[in-house]
GUTI-437589 format. One line per 10 residues: number of its first residue (from 1); their letters; for each residue x, y, z of C-alpha. Coordinates in nm, 3 decimals. Example, Ala and Ser with C-alpha at 12.3 -4.5 7.8 and 13.67 -1.06 7.14 Angstrom:
1) AS) 1.230 -0.450 0.780  1.367 -0.106 0.714;
END
This chain:
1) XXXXXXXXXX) 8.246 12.814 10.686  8.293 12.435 10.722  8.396 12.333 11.077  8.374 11.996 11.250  8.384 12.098 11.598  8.073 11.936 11.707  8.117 11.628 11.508  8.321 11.332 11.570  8.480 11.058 11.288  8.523 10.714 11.314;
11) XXXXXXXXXX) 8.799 10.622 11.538  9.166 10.568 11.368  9.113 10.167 11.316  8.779 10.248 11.162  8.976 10.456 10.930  9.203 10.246 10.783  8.986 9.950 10.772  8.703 10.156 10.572  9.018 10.272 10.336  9.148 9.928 10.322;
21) XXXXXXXXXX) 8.782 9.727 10.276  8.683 10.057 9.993  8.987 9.975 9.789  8.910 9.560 9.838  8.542 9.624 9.729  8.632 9.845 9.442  8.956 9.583 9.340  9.171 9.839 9.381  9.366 9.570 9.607  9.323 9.254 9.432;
31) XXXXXXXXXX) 9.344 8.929 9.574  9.659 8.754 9.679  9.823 9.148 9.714  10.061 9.157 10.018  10.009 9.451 10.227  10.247 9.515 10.547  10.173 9.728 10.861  10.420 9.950 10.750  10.311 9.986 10.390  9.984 10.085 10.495;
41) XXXXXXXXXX) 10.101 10.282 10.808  10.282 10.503 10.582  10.009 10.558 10.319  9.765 10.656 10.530  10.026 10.869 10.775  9.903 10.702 11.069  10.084 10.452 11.359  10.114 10.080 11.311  9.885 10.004 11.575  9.519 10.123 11.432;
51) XXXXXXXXXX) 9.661 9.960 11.129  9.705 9.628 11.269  9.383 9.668 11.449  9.220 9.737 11.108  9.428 9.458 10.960  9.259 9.201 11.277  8.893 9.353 11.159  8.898 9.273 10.839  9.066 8.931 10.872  8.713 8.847 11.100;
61) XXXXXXXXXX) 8.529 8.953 10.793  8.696 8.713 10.593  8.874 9.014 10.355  9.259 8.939 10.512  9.438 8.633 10.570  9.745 8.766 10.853  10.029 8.649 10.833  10.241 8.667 11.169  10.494 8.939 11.168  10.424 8.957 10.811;
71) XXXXXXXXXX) 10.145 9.181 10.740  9.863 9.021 10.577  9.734 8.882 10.211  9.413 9.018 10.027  9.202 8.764 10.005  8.942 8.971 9.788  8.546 8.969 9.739  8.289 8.877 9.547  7.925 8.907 9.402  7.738 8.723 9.686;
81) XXXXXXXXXX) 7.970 8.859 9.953  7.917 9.254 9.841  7.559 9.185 9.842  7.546 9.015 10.176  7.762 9.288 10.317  7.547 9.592 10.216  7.202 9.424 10.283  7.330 9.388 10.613  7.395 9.781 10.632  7.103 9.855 10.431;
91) XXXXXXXXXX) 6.877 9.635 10.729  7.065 9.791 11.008  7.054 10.155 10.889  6.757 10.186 10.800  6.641 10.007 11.102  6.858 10.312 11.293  6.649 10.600 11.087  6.325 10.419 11.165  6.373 10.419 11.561  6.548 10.779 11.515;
101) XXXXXXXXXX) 6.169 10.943 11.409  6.036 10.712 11.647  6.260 10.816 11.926  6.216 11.200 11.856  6.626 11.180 11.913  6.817 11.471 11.897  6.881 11.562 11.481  7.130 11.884 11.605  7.467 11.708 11.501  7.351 11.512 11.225;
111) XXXXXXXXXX) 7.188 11.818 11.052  7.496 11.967 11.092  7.750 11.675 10.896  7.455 11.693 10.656  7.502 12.103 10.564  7.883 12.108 10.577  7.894 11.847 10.323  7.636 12.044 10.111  7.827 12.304 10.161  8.143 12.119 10.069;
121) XXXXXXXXXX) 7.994 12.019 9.733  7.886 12.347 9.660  8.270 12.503 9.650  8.385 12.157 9.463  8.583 12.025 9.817  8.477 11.650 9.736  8.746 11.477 10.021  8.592 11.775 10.228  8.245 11.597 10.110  8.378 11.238 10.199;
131) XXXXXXXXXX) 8.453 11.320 10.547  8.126 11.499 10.608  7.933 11.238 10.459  8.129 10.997 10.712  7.984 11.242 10.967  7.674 11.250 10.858  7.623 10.856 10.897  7.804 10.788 11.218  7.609 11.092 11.403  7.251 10.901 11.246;
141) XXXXXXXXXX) 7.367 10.584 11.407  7.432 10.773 11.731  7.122 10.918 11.761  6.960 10.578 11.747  7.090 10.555 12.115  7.161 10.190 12.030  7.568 10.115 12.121  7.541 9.784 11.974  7.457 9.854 11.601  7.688 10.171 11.594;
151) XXXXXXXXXX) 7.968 9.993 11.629  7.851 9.693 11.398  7.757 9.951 11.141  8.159 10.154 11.226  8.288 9.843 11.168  8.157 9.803 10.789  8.207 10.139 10.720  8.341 10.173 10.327  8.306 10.526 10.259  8.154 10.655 9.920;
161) XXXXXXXXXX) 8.059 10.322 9.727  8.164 10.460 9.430  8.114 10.261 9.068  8.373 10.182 8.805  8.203 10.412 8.580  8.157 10.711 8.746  8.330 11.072 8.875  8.379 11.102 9.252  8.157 11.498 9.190  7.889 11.285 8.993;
171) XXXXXXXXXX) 7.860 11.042 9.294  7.865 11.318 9.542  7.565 11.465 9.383  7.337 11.150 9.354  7.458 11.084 9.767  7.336 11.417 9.834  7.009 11.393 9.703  6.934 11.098 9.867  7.021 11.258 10.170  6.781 11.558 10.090;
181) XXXXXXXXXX) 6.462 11.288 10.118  6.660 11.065 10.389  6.674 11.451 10.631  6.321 11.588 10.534  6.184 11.250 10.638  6.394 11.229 10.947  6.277 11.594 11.031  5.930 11.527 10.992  5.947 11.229 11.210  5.827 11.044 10.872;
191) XXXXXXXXXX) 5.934 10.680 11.063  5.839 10.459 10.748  5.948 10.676 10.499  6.302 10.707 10.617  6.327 10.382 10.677  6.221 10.309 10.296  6.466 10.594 10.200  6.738 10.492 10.376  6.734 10.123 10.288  6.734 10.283 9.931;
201) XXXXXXXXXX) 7.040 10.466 9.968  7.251 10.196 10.089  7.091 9.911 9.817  7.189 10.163 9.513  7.530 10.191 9.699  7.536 9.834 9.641  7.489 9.807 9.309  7.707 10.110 9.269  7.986 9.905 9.386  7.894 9.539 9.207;
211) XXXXX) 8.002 9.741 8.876  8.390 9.641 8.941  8.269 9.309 8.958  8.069 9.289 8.596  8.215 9.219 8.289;
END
């Protein structure tokens, strides 16, 4: 049975700004869109306050343009800007995995994101799979005992970095794999090779992604 009760998500701000910055990424919002607090609020059946919060993060990133009172304009992405943004994650998470074998941290929680969502896949529950891979991620970072990058790495948080030519199920079994070799190394305290692994995993989310930006 799939249960959460050890596990923890990314606060509500974290939320919407991972929904908002997925559907930017993947032009799903394209630029010059007007969204309002209320707009989104709604959507995502959440208060206006994490929203605007989200709406504030993603302004510093340079993906929102506010507009007092207003709600704010998409100002959109592009090639360099995707790449720039997940070679930062790639650098910082696999950085994380690295000190995590180092460390000899505490895997308990992290193991356990990582078999709900296999167990998620298994019975076809792919938003069941999307919030345990969220899981899975945020409980890594924590175990890296390092405050700093967790909440730089919350912060750019997109969610599955799905491409414009592929099924959410299909994606959710190429992430899982990848997580297979990211946990076994993790478990055998394998420091380089879940570094290498993880850095992986992020890069091919990249390029994942760049395909709603190629012609």
């Amino acid at each position: 049975m799939l249960n959460l009760n050890k596990i923890q998500l990314l606060p509500a701000r974290e939320q919407v700004s991972s929904t908002l910055r997925k559907a930017i990424l993947a032009r799903e919002l394209q630029e010059g869109t007007i969204i309002t607090l209320e707009e989104i609020s709604n959507q995502l059946g959440v208060s206006i306050t994490p929203v605007r919060e989200a709406f504030q993060m993603l302004a510093r990133d340079g993906l929102l343009k506010l507009r007092p009172n207003k709600g704010a304009i998409v100002l959109g992405m592009n090639e360099k800007s995707i790449r720039e943004h997940y070679e930062a994650r790639a650098i910082l998470e696999s950085a994380i995995a690295y000190k995590v074998c180092k460390s000899g941290a505490d895997l308990t929680t992290m193991l356990e994101a990582y078999h709900n969502a296999k167990t998620a896949l298994q019975e076809n529950e792919y938003s069941e799979y999307s919030k345990y891979n969220q899981a899975f991620h945020l409980e890594l970072w924590r175990a890296g005992g390092n405050d700093k990058i967790t909440s730089m790495l919350s912060a750019m948080w997109s969610g599955l970095s799905m491409g414009s030519n592929i099924k959410e199920e299909e994606y959710a079994q190429i992430s899982i794999k990848e997580h297979d070799g990211i946990v076994e190394a993790l478990v055998a305290r394998d420091a380089e090779k879940a570094k290498d692994l993880m850095y992986e995993h992020i890069m091919r989310s990249m390029e994942n992604m760049l395909t709603h930006y190629k012609e």
